[in-house]
ChimeraX commands (.cxc) that place a marker at each C-alpha (Angstrom):
marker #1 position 46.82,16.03,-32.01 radius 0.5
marker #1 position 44.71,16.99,-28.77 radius 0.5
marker #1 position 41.30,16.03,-28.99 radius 0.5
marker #1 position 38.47,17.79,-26.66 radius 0.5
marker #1 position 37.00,15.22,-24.66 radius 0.5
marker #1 position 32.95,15.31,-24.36 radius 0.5
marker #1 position 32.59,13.81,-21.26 radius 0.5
marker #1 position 35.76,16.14,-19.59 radius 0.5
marker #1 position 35.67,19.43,-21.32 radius 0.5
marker #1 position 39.06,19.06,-21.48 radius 0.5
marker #1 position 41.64,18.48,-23.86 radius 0.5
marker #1 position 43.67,14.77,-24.42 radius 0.5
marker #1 position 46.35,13.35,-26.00 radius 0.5
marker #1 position 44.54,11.98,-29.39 radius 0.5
marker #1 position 45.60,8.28,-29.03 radius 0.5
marker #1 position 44.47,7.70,-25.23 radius 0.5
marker #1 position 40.69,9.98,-25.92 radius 0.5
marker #1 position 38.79,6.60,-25.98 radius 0.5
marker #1 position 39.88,5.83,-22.70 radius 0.5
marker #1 position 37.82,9.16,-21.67 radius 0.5
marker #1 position 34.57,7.68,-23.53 radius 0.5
marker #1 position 31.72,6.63,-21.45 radius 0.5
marker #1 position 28.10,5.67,-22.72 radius 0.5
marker #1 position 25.17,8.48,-22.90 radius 0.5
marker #1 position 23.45,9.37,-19.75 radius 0.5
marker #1 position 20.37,7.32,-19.66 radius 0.5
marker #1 position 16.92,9.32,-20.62 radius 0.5
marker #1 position 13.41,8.30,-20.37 radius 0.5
marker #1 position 13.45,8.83,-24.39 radius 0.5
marker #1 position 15.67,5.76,-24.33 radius 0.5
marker #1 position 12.59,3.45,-23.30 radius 0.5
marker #1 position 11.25,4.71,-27.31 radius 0.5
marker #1 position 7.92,3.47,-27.86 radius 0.5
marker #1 position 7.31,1.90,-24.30 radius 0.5
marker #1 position 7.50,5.98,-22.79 radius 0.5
marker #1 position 3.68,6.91,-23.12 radius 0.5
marker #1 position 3.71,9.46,-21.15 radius 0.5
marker #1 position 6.72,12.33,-20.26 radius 0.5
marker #1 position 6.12,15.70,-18.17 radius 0.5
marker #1 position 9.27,17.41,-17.90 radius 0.5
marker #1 position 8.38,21.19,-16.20 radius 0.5
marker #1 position 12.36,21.59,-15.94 radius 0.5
marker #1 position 12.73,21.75,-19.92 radius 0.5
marker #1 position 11.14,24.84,-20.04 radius 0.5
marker #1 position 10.38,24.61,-24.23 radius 0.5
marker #1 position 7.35,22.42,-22.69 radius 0.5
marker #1 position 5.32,24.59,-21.02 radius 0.5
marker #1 position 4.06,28.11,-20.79 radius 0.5
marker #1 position 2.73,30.69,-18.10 radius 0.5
marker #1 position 0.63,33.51,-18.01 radius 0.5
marker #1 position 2.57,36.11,-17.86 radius 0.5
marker #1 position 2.51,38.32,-14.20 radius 0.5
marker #1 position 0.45,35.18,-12.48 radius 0.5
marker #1 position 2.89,32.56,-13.17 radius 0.5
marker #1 position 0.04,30.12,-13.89 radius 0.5
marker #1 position 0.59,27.51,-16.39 radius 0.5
marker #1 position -0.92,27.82,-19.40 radius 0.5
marker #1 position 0.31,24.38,-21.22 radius 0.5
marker #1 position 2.12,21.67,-21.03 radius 0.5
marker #1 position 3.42,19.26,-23.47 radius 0.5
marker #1 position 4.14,15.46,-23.94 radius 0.5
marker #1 position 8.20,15.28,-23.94 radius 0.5
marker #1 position 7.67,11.07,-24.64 radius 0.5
marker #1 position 7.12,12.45,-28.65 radius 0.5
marker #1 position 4.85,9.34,-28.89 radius 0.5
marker #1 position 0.84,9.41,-29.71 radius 0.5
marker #1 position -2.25,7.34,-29.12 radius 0.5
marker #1 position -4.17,6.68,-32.67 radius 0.5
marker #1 position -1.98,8.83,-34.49 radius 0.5
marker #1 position -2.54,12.01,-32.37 radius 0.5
marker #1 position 0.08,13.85,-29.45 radius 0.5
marker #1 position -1.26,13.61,-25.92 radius 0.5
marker #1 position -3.01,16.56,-24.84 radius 0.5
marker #1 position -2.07,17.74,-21.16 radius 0.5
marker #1 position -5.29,19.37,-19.47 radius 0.5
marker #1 position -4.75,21.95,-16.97 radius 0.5
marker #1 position -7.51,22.32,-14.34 radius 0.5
marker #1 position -7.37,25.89,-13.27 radius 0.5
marker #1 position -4.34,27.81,-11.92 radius 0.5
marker #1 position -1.17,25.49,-10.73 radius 0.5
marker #1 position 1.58,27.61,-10.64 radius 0.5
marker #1 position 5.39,27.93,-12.20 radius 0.5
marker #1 position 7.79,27.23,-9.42 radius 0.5
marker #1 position 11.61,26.41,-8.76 radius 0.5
marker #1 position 13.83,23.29,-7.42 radius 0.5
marker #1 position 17.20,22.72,-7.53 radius 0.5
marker #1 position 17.26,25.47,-9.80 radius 0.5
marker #1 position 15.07,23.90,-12.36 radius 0.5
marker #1 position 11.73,24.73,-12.98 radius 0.5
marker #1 position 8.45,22.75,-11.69 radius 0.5
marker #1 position 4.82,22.51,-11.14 radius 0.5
marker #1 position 2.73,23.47,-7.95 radius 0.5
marker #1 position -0.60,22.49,-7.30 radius 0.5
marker #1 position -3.02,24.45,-4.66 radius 0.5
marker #1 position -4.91,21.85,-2.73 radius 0.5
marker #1 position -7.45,23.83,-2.23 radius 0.5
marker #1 position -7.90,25.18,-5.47 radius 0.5
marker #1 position -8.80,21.96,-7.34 radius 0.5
marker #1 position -5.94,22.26,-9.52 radius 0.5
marker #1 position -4.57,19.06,-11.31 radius 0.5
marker #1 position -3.55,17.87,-14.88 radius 0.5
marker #1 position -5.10,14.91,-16.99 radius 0.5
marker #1 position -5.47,13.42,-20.71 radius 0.5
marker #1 position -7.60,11.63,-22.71 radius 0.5
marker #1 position -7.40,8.10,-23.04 radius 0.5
marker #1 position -3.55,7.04,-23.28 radius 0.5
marker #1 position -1.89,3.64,-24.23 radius 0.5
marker #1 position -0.30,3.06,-20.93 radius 0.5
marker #1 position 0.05,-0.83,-20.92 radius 0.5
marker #1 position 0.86,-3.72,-23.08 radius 0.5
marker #1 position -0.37,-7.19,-22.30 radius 0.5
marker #1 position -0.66,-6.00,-19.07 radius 0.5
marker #1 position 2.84,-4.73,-18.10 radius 0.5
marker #1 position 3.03,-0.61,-16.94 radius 0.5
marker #1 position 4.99,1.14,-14.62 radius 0.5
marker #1 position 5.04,4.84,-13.50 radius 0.5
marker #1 position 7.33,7.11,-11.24 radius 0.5
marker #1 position 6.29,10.70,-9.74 radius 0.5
marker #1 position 8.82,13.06,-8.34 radius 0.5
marker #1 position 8.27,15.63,-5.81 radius 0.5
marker #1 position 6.33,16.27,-3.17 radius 0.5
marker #1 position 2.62,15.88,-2.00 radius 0.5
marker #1 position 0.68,18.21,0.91 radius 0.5
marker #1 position -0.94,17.30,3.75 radius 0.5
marker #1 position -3.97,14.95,2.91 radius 0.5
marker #1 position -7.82,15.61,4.31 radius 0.5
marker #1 position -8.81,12.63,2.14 radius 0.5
marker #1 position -8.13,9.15,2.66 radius 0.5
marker #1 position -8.15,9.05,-1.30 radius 0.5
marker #1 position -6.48,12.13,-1.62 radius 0.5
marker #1 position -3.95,10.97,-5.46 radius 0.5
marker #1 position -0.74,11.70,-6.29 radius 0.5
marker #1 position -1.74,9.86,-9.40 radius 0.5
marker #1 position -4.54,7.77,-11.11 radius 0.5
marker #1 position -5.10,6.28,-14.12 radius 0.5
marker #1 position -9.17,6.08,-15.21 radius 0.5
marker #1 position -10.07,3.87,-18.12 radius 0.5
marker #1 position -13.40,3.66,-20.09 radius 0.5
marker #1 position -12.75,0.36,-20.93 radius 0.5
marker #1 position -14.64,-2.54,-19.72 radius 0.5
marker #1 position -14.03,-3.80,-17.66 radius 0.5
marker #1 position -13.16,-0.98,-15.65 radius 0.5
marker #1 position -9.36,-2.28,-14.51 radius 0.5
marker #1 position -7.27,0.89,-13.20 radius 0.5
marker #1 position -5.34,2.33,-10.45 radius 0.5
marker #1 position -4.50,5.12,-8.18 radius 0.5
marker #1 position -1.86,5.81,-5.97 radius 0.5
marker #1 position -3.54,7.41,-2.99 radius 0.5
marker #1 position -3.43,8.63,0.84 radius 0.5
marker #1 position -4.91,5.65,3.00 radius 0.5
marker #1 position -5.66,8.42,5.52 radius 0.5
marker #1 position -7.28,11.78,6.01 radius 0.5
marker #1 position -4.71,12.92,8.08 radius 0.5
marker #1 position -1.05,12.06,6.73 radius 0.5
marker #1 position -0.09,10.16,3.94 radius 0.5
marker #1 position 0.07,6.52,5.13 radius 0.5
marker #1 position -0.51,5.16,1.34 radius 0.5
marker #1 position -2.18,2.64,-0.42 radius 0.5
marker #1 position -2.54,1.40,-4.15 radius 0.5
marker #1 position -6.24,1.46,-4.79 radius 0.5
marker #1 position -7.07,-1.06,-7.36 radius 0.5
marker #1 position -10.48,-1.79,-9.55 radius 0.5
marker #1 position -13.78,-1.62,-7.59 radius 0.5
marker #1 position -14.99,-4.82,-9.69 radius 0.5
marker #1 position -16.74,-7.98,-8.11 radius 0.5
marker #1 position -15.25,-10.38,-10.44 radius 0.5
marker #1 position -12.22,-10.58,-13.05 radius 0.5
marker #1 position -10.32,-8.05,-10.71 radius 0.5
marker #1 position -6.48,-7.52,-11.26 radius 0.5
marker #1 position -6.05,-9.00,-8.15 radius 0.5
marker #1 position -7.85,-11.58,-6.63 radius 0.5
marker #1 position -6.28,-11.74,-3.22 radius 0.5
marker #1 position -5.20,-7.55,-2.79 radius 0.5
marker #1 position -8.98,-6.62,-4.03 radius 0.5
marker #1 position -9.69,-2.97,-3.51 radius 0.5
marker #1 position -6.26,-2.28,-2.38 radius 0.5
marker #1 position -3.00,-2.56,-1.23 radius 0.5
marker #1 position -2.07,-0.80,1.87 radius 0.5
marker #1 position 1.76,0.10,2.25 radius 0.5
marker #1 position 3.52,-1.19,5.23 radius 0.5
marker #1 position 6.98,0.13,4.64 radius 0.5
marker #1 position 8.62,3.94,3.71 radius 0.5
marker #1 position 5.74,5.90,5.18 radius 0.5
marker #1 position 4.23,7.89,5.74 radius 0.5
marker #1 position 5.33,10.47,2.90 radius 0.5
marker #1 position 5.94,13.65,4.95 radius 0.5
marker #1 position 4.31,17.09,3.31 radius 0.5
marker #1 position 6.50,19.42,1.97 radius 0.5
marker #1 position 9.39,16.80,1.82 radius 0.5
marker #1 position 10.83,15.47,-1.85 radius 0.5
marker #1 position 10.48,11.60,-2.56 radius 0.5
marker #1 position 10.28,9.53,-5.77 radius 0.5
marker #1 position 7.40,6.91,-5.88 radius 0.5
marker #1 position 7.06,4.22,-8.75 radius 0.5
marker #1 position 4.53,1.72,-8.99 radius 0.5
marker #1 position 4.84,-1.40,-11.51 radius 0.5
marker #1 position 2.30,-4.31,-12.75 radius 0.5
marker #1 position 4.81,-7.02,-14.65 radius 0.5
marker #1 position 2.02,-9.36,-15.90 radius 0.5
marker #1 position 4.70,-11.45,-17.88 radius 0.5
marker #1 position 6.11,-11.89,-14.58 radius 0.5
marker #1 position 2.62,-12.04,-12.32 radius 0.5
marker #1 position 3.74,-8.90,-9.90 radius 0.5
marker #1 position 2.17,-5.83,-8.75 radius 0.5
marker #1 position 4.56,-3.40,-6.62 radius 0.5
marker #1 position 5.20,-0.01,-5.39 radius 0.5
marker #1 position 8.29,1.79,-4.40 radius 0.5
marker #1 position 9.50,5.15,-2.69 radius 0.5
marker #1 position 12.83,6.44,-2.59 radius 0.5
marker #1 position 14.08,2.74,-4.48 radius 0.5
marker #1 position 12.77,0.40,-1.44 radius 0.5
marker #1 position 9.34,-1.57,-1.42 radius 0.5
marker #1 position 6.55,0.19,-0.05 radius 0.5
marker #1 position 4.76,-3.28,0.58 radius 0.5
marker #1 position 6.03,-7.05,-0.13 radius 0.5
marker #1 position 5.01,-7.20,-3.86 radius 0.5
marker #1 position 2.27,-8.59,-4.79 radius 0.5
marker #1 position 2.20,-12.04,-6.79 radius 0.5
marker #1 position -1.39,-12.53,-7.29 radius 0.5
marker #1 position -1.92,-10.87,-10.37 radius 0.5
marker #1 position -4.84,-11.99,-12.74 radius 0.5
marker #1 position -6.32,-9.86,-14.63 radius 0.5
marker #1 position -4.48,-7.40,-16.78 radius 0.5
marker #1 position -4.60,-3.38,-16.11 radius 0.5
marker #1 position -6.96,-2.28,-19.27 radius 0.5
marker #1 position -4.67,-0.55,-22.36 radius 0.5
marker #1 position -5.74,2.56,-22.60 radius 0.5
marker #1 position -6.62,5.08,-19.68 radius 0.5
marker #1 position -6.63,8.82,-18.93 radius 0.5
marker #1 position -4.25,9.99,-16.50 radius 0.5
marker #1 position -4.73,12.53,-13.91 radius 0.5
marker #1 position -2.02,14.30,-11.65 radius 0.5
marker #1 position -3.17,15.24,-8.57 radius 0.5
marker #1 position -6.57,14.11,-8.73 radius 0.5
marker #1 position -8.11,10.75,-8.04 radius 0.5
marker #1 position -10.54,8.35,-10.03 radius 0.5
marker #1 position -13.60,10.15,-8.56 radius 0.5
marker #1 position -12.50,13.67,-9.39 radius 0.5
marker #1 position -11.56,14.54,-6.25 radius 0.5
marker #1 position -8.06,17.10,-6.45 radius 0.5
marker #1 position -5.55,16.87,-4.16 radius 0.5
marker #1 position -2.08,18.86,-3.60 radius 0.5
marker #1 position 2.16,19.01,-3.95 radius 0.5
marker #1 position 4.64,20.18,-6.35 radius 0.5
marker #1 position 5.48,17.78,-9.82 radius 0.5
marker #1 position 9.07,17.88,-10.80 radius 0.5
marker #1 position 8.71,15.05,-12.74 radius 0.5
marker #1 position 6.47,12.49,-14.10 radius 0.5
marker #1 position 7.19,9.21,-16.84 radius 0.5
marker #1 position 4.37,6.35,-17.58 radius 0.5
marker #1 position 6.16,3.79,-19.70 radius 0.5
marker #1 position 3.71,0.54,-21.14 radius 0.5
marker #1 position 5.87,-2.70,-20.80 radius 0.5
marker #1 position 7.93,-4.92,-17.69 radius 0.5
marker #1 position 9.75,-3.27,-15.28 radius 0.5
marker #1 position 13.15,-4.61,-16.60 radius 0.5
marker #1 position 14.52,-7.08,-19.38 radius 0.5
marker #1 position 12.26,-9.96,-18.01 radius 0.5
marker #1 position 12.09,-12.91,-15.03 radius 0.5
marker #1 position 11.47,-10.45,-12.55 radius 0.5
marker #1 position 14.24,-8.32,-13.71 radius 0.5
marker #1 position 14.17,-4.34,-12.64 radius 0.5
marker #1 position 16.92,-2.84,-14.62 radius 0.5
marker #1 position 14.00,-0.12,-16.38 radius 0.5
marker #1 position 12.81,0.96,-12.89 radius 0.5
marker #1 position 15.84,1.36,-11.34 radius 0.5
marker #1 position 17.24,3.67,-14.39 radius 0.5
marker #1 position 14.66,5.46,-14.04 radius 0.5
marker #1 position 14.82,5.59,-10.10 radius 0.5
marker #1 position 18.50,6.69,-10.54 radius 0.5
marker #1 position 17.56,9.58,-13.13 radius 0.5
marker #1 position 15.27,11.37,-10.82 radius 0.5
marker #1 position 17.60,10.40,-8.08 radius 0.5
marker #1 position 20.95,11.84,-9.59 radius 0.5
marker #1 position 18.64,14.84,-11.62 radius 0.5
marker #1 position 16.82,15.58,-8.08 radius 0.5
marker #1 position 19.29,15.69,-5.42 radius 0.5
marker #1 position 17.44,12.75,-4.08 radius 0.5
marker #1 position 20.29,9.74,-4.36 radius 0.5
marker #1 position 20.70,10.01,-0.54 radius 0.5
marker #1 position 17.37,8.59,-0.41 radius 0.5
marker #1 position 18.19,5.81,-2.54 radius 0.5
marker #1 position 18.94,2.58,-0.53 radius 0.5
marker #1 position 22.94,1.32,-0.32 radius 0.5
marker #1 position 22.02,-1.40,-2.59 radius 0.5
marker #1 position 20.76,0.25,-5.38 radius 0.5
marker #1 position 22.41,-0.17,-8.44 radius 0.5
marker #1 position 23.04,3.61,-9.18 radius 0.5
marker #1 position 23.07,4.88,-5.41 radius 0.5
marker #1 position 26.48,6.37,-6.31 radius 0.5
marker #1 position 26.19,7.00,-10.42 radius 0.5
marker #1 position 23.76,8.06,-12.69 radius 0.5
marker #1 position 22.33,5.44,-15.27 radius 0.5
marker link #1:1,2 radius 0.2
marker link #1:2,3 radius 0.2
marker link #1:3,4 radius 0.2
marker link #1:4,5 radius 0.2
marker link #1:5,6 radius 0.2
marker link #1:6,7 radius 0.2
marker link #1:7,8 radius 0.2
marker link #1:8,9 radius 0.2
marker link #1:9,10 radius 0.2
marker link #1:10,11 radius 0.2
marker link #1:11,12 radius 0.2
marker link #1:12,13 radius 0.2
marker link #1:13,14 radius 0.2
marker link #1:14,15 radius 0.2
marker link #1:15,16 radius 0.2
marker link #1:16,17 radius 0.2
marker link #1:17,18 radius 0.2
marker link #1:18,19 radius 0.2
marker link #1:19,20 radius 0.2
marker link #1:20,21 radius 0.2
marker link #1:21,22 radius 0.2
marker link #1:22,23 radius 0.2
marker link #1:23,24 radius 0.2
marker link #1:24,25 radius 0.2
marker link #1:25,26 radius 0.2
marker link #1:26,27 radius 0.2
marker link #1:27,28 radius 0.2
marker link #1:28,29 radius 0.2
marker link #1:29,30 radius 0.2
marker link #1:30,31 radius 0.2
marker link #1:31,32 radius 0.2
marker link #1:32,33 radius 0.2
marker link #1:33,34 radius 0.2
marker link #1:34,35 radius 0.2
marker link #1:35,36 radius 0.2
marker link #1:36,37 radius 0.2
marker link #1:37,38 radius 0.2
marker link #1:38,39 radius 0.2
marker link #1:39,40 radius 0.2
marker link #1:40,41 radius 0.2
marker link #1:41,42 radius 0.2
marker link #1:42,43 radius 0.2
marker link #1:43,44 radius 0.2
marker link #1:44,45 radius 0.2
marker link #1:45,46 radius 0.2
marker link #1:46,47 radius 0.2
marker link #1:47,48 radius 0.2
marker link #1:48,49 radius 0.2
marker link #1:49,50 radius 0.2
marker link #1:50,51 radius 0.2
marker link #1:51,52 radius 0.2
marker link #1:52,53 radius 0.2
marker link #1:53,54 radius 0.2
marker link #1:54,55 radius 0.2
marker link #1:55,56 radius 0.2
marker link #1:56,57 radius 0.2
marker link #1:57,58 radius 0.2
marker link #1:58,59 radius 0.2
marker link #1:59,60 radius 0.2
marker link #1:60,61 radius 0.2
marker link #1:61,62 radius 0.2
marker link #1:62,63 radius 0.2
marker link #1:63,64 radius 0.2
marker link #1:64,65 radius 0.2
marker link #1:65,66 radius 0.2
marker link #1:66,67 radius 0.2
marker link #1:67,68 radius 0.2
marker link #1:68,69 radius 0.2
marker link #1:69,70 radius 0.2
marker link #1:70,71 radius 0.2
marker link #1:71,72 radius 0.2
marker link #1:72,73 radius 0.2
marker link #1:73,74 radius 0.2
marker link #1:74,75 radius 0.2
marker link #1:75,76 radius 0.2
marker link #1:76,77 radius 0.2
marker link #1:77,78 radius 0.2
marker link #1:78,79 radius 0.2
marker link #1:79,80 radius 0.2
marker link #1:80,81 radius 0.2
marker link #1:81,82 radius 0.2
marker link #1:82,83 radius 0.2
marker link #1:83,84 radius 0.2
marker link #1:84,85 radius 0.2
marker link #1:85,86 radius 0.2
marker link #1:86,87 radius 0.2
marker link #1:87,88 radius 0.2
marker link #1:88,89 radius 0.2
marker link #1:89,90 radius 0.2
marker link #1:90,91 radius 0.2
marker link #1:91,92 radius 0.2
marker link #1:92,93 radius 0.2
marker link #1:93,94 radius 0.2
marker link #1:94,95 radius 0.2
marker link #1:95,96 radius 0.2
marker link #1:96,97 radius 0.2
marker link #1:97,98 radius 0.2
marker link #1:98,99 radius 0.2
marker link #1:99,100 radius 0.2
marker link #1:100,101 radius 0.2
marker link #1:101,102 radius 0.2
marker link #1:102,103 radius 0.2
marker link #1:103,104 radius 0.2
marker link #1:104,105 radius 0.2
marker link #1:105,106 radius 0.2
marker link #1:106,107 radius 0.2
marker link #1:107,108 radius 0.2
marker link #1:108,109 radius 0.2
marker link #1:109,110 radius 0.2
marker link #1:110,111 radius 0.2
marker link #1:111,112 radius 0.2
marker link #1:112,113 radius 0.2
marker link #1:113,114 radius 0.2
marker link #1:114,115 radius 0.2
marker link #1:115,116 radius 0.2
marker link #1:116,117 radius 0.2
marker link #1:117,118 radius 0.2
marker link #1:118,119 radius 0.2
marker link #1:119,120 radius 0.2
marker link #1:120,121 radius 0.2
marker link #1:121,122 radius 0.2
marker link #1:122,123 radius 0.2
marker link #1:123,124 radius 0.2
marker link #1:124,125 radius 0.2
marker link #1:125,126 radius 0.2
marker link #1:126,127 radius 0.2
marker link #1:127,128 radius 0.2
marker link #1:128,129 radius 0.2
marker link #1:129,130 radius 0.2
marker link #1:130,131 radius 0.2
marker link #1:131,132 radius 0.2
marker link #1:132,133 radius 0.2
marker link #1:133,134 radius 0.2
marker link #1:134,135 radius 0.2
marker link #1:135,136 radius 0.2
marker link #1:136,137 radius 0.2
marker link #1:137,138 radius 0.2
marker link #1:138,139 radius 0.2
marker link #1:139,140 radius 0.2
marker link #1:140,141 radius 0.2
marker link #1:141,142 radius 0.2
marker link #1:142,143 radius 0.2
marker link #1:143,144 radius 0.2
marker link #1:144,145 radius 0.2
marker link #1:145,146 radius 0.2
marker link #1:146,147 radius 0.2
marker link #1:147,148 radius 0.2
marker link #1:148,149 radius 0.2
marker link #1:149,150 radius 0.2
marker link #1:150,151 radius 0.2
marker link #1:151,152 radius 0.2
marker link #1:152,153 radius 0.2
marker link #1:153,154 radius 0.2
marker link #1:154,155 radius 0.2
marker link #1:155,156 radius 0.2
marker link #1:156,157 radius 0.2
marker link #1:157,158 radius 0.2
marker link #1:158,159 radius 0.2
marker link #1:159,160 radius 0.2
marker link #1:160,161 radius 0.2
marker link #1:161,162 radius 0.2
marker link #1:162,163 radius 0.2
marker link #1:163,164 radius 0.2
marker link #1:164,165 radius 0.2
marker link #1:165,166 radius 0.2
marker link #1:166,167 radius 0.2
marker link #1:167,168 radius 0.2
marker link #1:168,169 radius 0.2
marker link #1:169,170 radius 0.2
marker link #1:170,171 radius 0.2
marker link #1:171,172 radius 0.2
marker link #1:172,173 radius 0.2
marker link #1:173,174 radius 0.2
marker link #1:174,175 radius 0.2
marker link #1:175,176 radius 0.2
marker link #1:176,177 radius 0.2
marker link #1:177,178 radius 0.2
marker link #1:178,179 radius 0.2
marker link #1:179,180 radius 0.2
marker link #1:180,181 radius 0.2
marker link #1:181,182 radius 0.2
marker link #1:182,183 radius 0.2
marker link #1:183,184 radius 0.2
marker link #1:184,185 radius 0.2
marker link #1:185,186 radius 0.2
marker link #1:186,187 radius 0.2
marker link #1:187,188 radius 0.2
marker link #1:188,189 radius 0.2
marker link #1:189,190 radius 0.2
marker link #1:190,191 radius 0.2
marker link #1:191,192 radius 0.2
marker link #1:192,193 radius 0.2
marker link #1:193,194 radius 0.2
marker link #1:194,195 radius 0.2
marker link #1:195,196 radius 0.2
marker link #1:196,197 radius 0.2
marker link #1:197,198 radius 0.2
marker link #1:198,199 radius 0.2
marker link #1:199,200 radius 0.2
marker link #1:200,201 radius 0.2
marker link #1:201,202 radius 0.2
marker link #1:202,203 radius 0.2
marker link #1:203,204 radius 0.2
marker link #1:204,205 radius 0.2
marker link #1:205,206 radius 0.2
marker link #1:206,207 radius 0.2
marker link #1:207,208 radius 0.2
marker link #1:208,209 radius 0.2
marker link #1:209,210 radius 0.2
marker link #1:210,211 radius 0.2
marker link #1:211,212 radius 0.2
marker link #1:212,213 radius 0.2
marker link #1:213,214 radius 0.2
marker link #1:214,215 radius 0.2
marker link #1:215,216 radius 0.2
marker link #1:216,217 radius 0.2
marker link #1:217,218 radius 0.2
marker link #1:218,219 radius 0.2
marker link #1:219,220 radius 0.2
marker link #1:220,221 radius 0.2
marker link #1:221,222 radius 0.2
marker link #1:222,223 radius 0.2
marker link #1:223,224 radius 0.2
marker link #1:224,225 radius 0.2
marker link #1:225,226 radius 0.2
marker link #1:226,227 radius 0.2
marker link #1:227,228 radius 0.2
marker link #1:228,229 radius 0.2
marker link #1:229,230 radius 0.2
marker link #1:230,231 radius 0.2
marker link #1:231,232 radius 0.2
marker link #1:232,233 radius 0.2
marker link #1:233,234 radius 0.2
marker link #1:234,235 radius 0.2
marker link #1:235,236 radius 0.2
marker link #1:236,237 radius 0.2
marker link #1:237,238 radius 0.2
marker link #1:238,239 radius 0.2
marker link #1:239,240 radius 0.2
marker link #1:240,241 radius 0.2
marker link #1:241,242 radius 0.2
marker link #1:242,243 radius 0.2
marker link #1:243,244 radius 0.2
marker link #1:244,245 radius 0.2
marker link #1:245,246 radius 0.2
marker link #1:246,247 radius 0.2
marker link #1:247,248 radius 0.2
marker link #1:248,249 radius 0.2
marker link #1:249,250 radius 0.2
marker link #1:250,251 radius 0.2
marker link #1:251,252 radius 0.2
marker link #1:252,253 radius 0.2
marker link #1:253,254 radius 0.2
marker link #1:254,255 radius 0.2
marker link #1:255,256 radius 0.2
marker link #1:256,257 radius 0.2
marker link #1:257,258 radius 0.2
marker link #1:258,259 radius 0.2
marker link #1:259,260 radius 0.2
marker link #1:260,261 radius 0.2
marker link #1:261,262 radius 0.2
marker link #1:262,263 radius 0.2
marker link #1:263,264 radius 0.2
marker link #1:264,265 radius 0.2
marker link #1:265,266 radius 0.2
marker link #1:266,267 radius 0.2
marker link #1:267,268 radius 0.2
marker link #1:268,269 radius 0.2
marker link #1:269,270 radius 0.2
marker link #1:270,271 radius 0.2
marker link #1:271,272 radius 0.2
marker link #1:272,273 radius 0.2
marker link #1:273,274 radius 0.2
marker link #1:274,275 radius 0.2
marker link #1:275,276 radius 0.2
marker link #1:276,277 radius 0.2
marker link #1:277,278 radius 0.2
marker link #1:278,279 radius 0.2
marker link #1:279,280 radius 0.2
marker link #1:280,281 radius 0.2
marker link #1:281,282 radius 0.2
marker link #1:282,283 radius 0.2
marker link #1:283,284 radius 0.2
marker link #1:284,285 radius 0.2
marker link #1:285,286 radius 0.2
marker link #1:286,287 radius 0.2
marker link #1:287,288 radius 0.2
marker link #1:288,289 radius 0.2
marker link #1:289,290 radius 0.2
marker link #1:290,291 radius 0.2
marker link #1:291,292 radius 0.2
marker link #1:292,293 radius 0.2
view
């Protein structure tokens, strides 16, 4: 009896279908309770625009999971716009319109461990703390993060860390981490970056397009705090900055099964990749350089 395959679309002799069977694309959703935070602009049931403007009106969580009980609220700072890549929709934010999104306070990291990735592409910076992304916590101490320019001119990049005199995450980075390798990000040009703090395995690190933006660091001391808000497109000091979001997952938790490991990262590295059009950027070594996760 033929059998319709699911992963062919095409019809197969009954006894050899399970030959055809392959597991389930990977998804963010599969990280379950560890996703904190989803935006997903290309499934279009999550947002909404004003009609004849195209400005976005909301957008929603896709991770499904809350902080306290409650579903993270996405605030939308004036007008960013609907736009289109690869045929899917996305984000755009004005930099000169002090457009950006942010939350609330979010569960973003457990015992320390977190790790995000951004998709798409940034604008030319007049800042040297022009974000792509921050994360600003009330908590006290006041340990958080941004991923910012470095420069007011071009996009040489740094990970800006606490401004704290003692009990810092880092000891030896202090205020930052400058990035040595993969830049600068080029305006108007799509790139992945992920950053990661594995606690459990004492190592803070950034990466763009799958390569290390810096060697990692290993002096880690002082765990990221909990709970933060996040911001897209604006820094810690409320400053805005500019670019397009396809994509953006926060996830609390190591960047892989443990020891160092990376297997959560790269997944997620090859979704956006193989989603994106972007696996060209991936290095040859990368695990799924040639097939999605």
């Amino acid at each position: 009896m033929p059998i319709l395959s699911t992963v062919t679309g095409s019809f197969t002799a009954g006894r050899r279908a399970s030959a055809f069977n392959t597991a389930p694309p990977w998804a963010p959703t599969d990280l379950g309770i560890n996703l904190r935070i989803w935006l997903n602009p290309s499934d279009t049931s999550t947002t909404t625009y004003q009609p004849g403007s195209n400005a976005l009106t909301s957008i929603t969580d896709s991770s499904g999971n809350t902080t306290g009980g409650q579903p993270h609220v996405i605030n939308i700072n004036n007008t960013p716009q609907q736009g289109t890549e690869d045929n899917k929709q996305i984000v755009v934010f004005d930099h000169s319109s002090n457009e950006y999104l942010s939350t609330g306070a979010v569960a973003i990291a457990s015992q320390g461990n977190h790790w995000a990735i951004f998709a798409g592409t940034i604008t030319t910076p007049n800042n040297s703390k022009d974000s792509i992304w921050s994360f600003d916590t009330t908590e006290s101490p006041a340990r958080d993060y941004a991923i910012s320019s470095g420069s007011s001119s071009q996009f040489d990049g740094e990970l800006d860390l606490d401004g704290l005199s003692t009990n810092r995450i880092s000891s030896t980075a202090g205020n930052l981490i400058e990035f040595t390798a993969q830049t600068p990000i080029q305006p108007n040009t799509n790139f992945m970056l992920l950053c990661y703090f594995d606690k459990s395995h004492g190592e803070i690190g950034v990466r763009i397009n799958g390569s290390n933006a810096f060697t990692p660091e290993t002096d880690y001391d002082n765990h990221l705090k909990t709970t933060a808000g996040m911001n897209i497109f604006r820094n810690r000091g409320s400053q805005s900055y500019g670019g397009k979001m396809f994509e953006f997952i926060t996830a609390q938790g190591q960047p892989g099964t443990g020891g160092g490991d990376k297997t959560y990262i790269e997944q997620a590295e090859g979704y956006i990749a193989h989603k994106w059009g972007m696996t060209s950027l991936l290095p040859a070594g990368h695990p799924y350089k040639n097939s999605a996760p």
